[in-house]
MARNU-148525 format. One line per field, with one value per residue (C-alpha): residue number from 1; residue in one letter; x, y, z. Coordinates in steps of 0.5 Angstrom, whole numbers, plus 2048, in hexadecimal, padded with zeros to 3 digits. Example, Ala and Ser with C-alpha at 12.3 -4.5 7.8 and 13.67 -1.06 7.14 Angstrom:
// residues 2
nr: (1:2)
rest: (a:s)
xx: (819:81B)
yy: (7F7:7FE)
zz: (810:80E)
//
This chain:
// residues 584
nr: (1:2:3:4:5:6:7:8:9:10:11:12:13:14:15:16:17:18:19:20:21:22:23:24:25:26:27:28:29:30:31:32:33:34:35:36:37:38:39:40:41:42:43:44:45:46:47:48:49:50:51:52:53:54:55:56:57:58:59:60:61:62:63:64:65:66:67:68:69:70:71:72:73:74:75:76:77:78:79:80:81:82:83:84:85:86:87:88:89:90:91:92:93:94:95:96:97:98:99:100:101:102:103:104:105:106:107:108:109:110:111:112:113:114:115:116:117:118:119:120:121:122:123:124:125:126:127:128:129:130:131:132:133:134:135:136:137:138:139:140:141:142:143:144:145:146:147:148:149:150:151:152:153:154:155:156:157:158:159:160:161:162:163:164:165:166:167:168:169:170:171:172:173:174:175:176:177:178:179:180:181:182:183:184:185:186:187:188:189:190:191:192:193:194:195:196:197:198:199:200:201:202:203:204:205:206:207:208:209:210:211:212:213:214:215:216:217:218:219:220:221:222:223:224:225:226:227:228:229:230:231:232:233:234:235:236:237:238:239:240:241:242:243:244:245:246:247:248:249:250:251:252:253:254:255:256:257:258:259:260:261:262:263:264:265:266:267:268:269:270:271:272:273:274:275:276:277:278:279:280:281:282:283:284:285:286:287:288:289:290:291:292:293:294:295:296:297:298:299:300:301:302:303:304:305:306:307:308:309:310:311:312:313:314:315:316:317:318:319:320:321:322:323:324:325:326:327:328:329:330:331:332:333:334:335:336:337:338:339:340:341:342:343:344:345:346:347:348:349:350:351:352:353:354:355:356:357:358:359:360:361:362:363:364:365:366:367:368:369:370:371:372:373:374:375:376:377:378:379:380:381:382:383:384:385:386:387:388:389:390:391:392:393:394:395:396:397:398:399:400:401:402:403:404:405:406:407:408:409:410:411:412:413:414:415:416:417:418:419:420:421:422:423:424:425:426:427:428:429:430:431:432:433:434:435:436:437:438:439:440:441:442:443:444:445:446:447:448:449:450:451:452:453:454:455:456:457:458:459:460:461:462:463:464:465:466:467:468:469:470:471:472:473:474:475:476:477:478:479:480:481:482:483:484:485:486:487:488:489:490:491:492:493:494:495:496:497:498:499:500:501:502:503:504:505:506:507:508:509:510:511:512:513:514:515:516:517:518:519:520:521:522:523:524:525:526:527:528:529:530:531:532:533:534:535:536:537:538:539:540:541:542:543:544:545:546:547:548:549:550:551:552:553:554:555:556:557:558:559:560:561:562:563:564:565:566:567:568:569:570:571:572:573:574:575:576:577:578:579:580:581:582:583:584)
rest: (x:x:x:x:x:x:x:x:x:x:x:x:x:x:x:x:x:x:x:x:x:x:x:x:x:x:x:x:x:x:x:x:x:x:x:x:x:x:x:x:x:x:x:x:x:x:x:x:x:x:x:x:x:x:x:x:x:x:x:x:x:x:x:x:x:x:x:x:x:x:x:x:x:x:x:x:x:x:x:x:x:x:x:x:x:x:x:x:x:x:x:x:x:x:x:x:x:x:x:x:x:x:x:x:x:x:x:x:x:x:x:x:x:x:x:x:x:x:x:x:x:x:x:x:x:x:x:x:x:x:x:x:x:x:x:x:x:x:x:x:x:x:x:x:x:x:x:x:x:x:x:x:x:x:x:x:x:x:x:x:x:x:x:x:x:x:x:x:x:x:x:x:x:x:x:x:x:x:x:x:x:x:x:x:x:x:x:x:x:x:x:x:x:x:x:x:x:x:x:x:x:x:x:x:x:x:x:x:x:x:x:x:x:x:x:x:x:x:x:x:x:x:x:x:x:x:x:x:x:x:x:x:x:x:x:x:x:x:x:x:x:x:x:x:x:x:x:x:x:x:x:x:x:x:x:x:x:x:x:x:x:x:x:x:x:x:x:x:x:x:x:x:x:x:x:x:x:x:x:x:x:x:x:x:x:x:x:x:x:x:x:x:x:x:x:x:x:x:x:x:x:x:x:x:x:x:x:x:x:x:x:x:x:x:x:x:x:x:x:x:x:x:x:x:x:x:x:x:x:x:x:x:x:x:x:x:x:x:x:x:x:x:x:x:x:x:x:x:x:x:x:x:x:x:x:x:x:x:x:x:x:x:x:x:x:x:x:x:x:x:x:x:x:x:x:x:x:x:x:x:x:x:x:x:x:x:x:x:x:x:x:x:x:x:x:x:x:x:x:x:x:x:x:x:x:x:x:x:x:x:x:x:x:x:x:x:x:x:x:x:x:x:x:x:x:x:x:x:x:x:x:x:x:x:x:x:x:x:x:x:x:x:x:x:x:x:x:x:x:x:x:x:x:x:x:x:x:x:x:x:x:x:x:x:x:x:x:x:x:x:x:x:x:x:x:x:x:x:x:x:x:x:x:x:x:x:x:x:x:x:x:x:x:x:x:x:x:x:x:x:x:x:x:x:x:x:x:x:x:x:x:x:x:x:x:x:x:x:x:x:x:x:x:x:x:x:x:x:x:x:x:x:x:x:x:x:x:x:x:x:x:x:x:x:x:x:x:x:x:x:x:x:x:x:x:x:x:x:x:x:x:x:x:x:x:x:x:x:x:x:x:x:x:x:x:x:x:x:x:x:x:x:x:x)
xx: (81D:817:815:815:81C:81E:81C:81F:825:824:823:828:82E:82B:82C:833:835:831:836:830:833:82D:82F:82A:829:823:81F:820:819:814:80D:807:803:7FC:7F9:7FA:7F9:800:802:805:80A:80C:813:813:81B:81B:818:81A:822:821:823:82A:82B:829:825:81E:81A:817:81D:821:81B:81C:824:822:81E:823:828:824:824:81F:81A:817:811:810:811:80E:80E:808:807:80D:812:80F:811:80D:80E:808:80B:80B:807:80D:80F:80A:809:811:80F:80A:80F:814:80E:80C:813:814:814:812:80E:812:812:818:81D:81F:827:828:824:823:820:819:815:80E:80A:802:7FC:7FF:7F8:7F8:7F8:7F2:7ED:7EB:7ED:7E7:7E6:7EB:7F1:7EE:7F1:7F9:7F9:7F7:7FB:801:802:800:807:80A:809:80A:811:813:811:815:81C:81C:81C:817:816:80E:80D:807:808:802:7FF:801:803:7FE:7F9:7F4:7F7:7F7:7EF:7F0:7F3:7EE:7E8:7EC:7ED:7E6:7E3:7E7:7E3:7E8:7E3:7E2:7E9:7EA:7E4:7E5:7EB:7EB:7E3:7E4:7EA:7E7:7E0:7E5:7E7:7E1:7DE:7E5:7E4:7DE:7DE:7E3:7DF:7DB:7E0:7E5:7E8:7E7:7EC:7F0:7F0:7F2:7F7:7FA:7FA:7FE:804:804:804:80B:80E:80D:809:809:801:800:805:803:7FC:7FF:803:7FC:7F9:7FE:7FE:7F6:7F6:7FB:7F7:7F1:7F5:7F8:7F0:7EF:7F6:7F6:7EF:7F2:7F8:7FD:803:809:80F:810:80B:80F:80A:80B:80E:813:817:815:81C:81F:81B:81E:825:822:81F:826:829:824:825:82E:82D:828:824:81F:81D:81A:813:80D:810:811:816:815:818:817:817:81E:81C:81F:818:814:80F:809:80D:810:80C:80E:80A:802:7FF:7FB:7F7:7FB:802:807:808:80C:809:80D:80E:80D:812:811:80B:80B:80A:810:80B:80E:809:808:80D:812:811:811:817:81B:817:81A:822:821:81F:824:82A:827:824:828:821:822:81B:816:80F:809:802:7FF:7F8:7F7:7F6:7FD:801:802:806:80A:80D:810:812:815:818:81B:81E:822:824:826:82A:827:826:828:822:81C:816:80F:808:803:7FE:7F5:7EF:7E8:7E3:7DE:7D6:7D0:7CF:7D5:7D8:7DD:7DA:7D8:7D2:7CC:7CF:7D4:7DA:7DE:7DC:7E0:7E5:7E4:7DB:7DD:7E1:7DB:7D7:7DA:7DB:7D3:7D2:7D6:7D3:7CC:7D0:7D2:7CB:7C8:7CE:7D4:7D4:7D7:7D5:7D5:7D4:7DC:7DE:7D8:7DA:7E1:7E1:7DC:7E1:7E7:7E2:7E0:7E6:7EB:7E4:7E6:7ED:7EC:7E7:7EC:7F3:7EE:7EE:7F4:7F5:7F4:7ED:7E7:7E3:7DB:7DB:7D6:7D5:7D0:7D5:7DB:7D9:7D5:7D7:7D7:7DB:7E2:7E2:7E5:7E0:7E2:7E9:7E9:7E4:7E8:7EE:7E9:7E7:7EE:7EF:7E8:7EB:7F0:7EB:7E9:7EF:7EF:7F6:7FC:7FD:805:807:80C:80D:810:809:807:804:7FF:7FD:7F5:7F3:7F1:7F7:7FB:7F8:7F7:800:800:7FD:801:807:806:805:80D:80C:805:808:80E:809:806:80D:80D:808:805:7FF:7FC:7F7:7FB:7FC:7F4:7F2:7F8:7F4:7EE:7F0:7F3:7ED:7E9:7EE:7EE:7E6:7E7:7ED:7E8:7E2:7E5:7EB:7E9:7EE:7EB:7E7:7EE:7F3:7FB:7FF:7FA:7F7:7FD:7FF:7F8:7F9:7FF:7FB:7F6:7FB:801:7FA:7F8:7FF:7FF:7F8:7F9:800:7FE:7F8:7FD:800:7FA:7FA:7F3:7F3:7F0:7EC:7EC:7E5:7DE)
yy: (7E9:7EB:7EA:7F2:7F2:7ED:7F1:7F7:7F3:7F1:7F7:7FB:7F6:7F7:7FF:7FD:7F8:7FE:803:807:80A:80A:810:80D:805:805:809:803:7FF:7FA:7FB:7F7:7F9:7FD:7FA:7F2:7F3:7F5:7F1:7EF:7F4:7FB:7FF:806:805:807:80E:810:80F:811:818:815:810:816:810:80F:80D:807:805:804:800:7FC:7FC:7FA:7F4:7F1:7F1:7ED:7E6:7E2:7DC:7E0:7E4:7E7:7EF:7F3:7FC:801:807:80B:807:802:7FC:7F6:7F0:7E9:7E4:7DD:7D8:7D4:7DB:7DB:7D4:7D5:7DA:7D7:7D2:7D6:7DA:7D4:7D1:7D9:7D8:7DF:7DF:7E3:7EA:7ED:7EF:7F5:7F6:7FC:7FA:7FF:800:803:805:805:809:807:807:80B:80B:80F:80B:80C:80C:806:807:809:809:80E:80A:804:808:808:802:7FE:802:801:7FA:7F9:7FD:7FA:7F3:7F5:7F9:7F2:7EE:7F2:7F1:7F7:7F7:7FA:7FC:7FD:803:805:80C:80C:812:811:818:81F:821:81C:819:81E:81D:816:816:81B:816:810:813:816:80E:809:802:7FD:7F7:7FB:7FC:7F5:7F3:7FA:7FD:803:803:805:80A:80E:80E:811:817:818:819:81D:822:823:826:82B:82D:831:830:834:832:82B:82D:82F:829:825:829:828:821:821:826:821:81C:820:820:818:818:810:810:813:80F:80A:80C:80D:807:802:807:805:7FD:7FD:800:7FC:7F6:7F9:7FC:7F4:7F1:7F6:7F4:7EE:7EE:7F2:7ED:7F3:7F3:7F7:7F7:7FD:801:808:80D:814:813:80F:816:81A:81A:81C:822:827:826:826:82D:82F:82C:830:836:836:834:839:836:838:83F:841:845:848:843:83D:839:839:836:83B:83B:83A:83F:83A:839:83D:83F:83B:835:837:833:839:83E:840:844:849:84F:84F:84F:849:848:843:83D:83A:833:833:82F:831:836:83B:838:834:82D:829:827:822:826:826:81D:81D:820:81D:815:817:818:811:80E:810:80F:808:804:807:809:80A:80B:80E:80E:810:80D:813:817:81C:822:821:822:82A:827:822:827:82B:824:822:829:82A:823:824:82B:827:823:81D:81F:817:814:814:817:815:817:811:815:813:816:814:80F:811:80F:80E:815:816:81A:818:812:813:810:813:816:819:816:811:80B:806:801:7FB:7FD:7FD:7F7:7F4:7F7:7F4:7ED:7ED:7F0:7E9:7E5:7E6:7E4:7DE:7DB:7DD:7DA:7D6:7CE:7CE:7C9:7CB:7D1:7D2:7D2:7D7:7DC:7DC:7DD:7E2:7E5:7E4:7E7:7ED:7EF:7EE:7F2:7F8:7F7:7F7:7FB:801:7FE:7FE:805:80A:80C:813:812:813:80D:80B:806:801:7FA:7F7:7F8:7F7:7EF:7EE:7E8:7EB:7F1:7F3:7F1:7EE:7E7:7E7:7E5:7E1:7DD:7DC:7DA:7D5:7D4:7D2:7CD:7CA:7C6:7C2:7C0:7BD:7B9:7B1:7B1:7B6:7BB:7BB:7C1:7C1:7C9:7C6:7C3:7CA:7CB:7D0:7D2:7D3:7DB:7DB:7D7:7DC:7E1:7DE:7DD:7E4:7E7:7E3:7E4:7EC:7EA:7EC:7F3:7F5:7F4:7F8:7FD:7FD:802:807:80B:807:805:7FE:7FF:7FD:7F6:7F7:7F7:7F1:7ED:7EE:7EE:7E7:7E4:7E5:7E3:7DC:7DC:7DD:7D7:7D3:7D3:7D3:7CE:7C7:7C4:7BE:7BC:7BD:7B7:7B6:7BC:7C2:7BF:7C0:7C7:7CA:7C7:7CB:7D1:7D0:7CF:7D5:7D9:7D7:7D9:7DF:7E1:7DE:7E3:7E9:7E9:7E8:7EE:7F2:7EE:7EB:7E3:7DE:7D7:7D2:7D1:7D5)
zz: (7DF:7DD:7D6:7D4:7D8:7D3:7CD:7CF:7CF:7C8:7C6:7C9:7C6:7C0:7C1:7C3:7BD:7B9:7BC:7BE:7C5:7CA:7CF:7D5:7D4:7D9:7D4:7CF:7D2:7D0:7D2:7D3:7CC:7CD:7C6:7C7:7BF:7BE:7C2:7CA:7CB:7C7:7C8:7C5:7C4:7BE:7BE:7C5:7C1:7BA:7BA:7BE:7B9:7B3:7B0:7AF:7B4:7B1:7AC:7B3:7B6:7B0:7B1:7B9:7B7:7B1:7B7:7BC:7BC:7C0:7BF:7C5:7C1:7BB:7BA:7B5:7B5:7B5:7B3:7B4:7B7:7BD:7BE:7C0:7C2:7C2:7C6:7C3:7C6:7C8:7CC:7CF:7D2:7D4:7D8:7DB:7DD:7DF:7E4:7E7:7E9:7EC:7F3:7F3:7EC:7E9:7EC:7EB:7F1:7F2:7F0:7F5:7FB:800:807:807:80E:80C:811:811:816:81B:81F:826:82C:831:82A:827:81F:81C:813:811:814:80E:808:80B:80F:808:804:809:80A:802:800:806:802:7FB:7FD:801:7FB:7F7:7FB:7FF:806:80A:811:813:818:81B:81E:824:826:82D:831:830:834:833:839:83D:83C:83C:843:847:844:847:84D:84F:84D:847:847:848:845:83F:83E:83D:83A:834:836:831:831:838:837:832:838:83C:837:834:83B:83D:836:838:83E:83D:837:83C:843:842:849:846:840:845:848:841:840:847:846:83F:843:848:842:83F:846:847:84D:84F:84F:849:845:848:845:83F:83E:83F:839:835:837:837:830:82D:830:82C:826:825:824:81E:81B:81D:818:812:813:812:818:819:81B:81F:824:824:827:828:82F:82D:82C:831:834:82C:82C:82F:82D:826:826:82A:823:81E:822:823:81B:818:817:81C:820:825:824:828:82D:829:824:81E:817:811:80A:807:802:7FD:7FA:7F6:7FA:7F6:7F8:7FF:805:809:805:805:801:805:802:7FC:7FF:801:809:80D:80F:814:818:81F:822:829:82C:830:836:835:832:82C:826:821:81D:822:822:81B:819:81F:81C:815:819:81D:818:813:819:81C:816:811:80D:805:804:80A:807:80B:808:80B:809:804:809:80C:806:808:80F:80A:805:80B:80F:809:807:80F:80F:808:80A:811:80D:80C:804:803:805:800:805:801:803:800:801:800:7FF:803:804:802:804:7FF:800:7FC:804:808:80C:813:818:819:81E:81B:81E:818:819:81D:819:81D:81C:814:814:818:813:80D:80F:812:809:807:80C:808:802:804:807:800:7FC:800:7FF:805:80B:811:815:818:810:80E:814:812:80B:80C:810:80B:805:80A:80B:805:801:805:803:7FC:7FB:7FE:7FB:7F4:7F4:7F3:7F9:7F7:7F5:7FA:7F9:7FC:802:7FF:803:7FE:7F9:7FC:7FE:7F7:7F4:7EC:7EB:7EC:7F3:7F8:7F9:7F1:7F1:7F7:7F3:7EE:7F1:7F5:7EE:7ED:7F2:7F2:7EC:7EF:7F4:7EF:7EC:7EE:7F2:7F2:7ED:7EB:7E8:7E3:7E1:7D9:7D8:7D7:7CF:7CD:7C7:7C8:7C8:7CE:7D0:7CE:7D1:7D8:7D8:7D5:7DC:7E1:7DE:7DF:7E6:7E8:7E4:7E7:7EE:7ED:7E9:7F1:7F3:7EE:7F0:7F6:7F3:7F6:7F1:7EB:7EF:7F0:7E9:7E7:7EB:7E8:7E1:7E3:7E5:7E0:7DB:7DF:7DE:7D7:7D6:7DC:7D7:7D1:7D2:7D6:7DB:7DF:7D8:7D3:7D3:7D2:7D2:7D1:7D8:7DB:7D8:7DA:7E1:7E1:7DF:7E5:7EA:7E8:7E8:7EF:7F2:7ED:7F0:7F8:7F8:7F5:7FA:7FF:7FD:7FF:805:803:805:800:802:7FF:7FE:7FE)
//
């Protein structure tokens, strides 16, 4: 239980031992204090029950804190009726120690754990992963992380583009003249060589559209050859989407493409037309508005011309084809039925919110109205022309190329300033520092903010950075180097009573609330920001505090600091999926 938690607790049986009925006891809650001034944690209790208890605010906080007994903090009231609580000194360092004995550093596990599918990347097959895919690939397997942390059981989907018309193209470019060297060497790199040339001709061939499109048929209709082409497609660009992974160290525990229902496609749109919910027009099926909503937020209505009209989803065209509304609905039905989904969260771009809201509107009115459908939605990378970030050419640039990009930055870096000996050590931490900047540099903004892409900032050393809070982990580590043999620990030694002490025991112990904050409203940037402020809290214990030059007790207790501040720093980081070394 948490220190806030345990407040809460006191004051609700104050309230009870006061008489003072509380309708909702989850709104009784302690936070964290804005102005350290008034202390470590506040409660606004009182003001919130006044008018019930027909009391004064502030004559109940004073009735509250005379029925409180704890030797944990001093409370005092403010203004009107807050209460606030400053822990004592003997708090603190028992906190510290009950953090440091915690397996899991004190966050809190759920009470109600529930199944939560994450779908995230989703590239498309055929096509290397280019800058857009970084902001969901990121943000997906950092709430993955954060959700497991918290005791909640979490299954990762990466819902591959991998059926469409792209492999029509691809198909014909293959045929005419595939490169089978290349196909080994860079297998996406010779995919994406195969569509655009394909693209490109039927651009201006209408005989070599038609082609395509006779490919893709023969595609649906499981002609061996084509499948055969098609099957190599996926298993090449899993080969090249694996490298990519494998570097971001972001995994997955199901490649769910959009192929894996085709089978479940058509019996769907027979459903949703035997139940209403779909109908036939201008020759295709159509879901429409359940005319539940106010049109200003129904998703099925558009203004046009000053007047409301229908916007429905398409789940079978005219031609008899399926789309990606079709796949999306029949996805949400597996998910609920095979994996008993509680949560299903797409960590999808902004521009998509549109196809979610009817998603999520169909497959309530379908009947999964149990499951909590969310869209964690994301803003733009941005280059330092403050405009979406493209190559010279136009195209986004590629992902692999901006990963290489960052590493090549955080390389110069570290010729400039590393330590380290020898060549293989500097290429690998110019690696680790590349890429966990890249990372940080996106789960440090929220996510709906756009933001710019800057390499030199990104990999700096000084500034809210990634290369800042794993030096200072480092910086915690490089003590017990020092240390002439091994380091006992022995959590009761912890004994704080320095300002700066205090405030460094302060920090860590809001590691658990700050992760489970990371949940609320899917915001990884909250964790980002904790980190940070932990950091500079060491820096300012570390110089203001000796450790290996104190003696006794105090030696031991700051020691303690450095080490619960190094698995708070290195876990946290993990978090955000960045790796932390043990030097620089």
């Amino acid at each position: 239980m948490t220190t806030s938690q345990i407040l809460s607790e006191k004051i609700l049986a104050a309230l009870t031992t006061l008489g003072v009925e509380v309708p909702d006891p989850s709104r009784i809650q302690v936070t964290t204090a804005a102005d350290l001034r008034f202390g470590d944690f506040q409660s606004n209790a009182a003001m919130m029950l006044a008018k019930q208890a027909q009391k004064n605010p502030r004559a109940l906080a004073e009735e509250i804190v005379a029925k409180i007994e704890t030797d944990l903090c001093e409370i005092s009231i403010a203004g009107p009726g807050f209460l606030n609580f400053t822990l004592t000194p003997k708090a603190w360092a028992d906190l510290a120690a009950a953090q440091y004995a915690s397996a899991n550093l004190s966050v809190p596990q759920t009470a109600s754990p529930r199944t939560i599918v994450i779908d995230f990347s989703a590239p498309n097959v055929a096509k290397p992963m280019h800058v857009g895919h970084i902001r969901g690939t990121i943000i997906g397997e950092c709430l993955s992380r954060v959700g497991a942390k918290l005791g909640h059981k979490v299954i990762k989907d990466n819902h591959l583009g991998d059926w469409g018309t792209q492999f029509g193209m691809v198909t014909w470019a293959w045929k005419k003249g595939v490169d089978e060297v290349a196909l080994e060497t860079a297998p996406l790199q010779e995919l994406l060589r195969l569509y655009r040339s394909s693209s490109e001709a039927a651009k201006t061939d209408d005989a070599i559209r038609e082609e395509c499109r006779s490919e893709l048929v023969k595609l649906q209709q499981g002609d061996p050859e084509n499948i055969a082409i098609w099957n190599r497609c996926l298993e090449l660009s899993r080969k090249g989407l694996d490298v990519i992974y494998d570097r971001l160290d972001v995994s997955f525990d199901h490649w769910m493409g959009e192929s894996a229902y085709n089978d479940q496609l058509a019996p769907l749109v027979e459903k949703l037309q035997s139940t209403g919910l779909a109908r036939e027009s201008n020759g295709a099926v159509c879901i429409f508005s359940g005319e539940t909503e106010p049109p200003k937020k129904d998703p099925f209505k558009v203004n046009r011309d000053g007047e409301w009209q229908d916007f429905p989803m398409i789940v079978r065209k005219g031609d008899g084809g399926f789309n990606y509304a079709t796949t999306d609905i029949a996805t949400v039905e597996f998910r609920v039925n095979e994996w008993q989904a509680d949560e299903i969260w797409y960590v999808v771009d902004f521009r998509q919110s549109g196809h979610f809201e009817q998603l999520f509107d169909a497959s309530r009115r379908i009947g999964h109205d149990q499951v909590n459908l969310v869209h964690v939605s994301y803003g733009t990378i941005l280059g330092k022309d403050n405009k979406p970030l493209k190559t010279r050419s136009g195209d986004l640039p590629q992902l692999g190329d901006v990963l290489d990009d960052a590493v090549k930055a955080a390389r110069a870096v570290v010729d400039q300033k590393s330590r380290l000996d020898t060549e293989q050590e500097k290429e690998e931490l110019a690696e680790l520092i590349g890429i966990g900047s890249v990372k940080f540099t996106e789960l440090a903004h929220h996510r709906m903010s756009d933001y710019v892409f800057d390499l030199e900032k990104m990999v700096a050393l000084e500034g809210d950075t990634a290369p800042y809070l794993l030096y200072s982990y480092v910086r915690t580590r490089s003590i017990f180097r020092k240390l002439e043999g091994d380091f006992i620990a022995d959590p009761e030694a912890f004994a704080v009573t320095e300002p700066a002490e205090i405030h460094l025991v302060r920090m860590l112990t809001r590691y658990g609330d700050q992760v489970k904050l990371v949940m609320e409203d899917y915001r990884p940037n909250l964790l980002a920001t904790y980190l940070l402020e932990l950091a500079r809290a060491f820096h300012s214990f570390f110089e203001a505090c000796p450790v290996l030059k104190s003696e006794g007790a105090t030696r031991e207790s700051r020691l303690l600091l450095c080490d619960l501040t190094s698995r708070v720093l290195k876990d946290g980081l993990g978090l955000l999926a960045i790796q932390a070394p043990e030097k620089m």
